[in-house]
C-alpha angles and dihedrals in degrees: 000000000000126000134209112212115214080244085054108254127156117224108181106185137111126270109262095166141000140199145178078261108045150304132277105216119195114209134212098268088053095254113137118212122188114215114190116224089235092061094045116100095171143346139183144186106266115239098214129054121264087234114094122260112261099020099124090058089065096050143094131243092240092043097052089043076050096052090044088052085051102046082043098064126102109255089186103137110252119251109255113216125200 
């Protein structure tokens, strides 16, 4: 997702989390940033992956079946019980 500030500011990043008043977008490098809806002038579904080009070619074939196990797992947040 990238998003377009009213000042003209440019946020790439996935939702994490959304609200009647804005997203909180989480970028590659793991930094979350939170737009009003107010401040947004525009915003689109990115194209490319957030992972860099070429990564796979440095990596190892334990450490991509690693990164596939990762990106697989359920991110659902847990039930709490009280």
């Amino acid at each position: 997702m990238t998003v377009t500030t009213r000042d003209g500011a440019t946020i790439a990043g996935r939702i994490i989390a959304e609200s009647d008043n804005g997203l909180t977008l989480r970028s590659a490098i793991d930094a979350e940033e939170i737009v009003t809806r107010a401040n947004i002038a525009s915003f689109t579904a990115s194209s490319v992956s957030l992972i860099p080009d070429g990564l796979e070619q440095t990596m190892t074939k334990g450490e991509v079946a690693n990164l596939i196990a990762f990106l697989r797992q359920d991110f659902a947040p847990a039930e709490t019980t009280r």
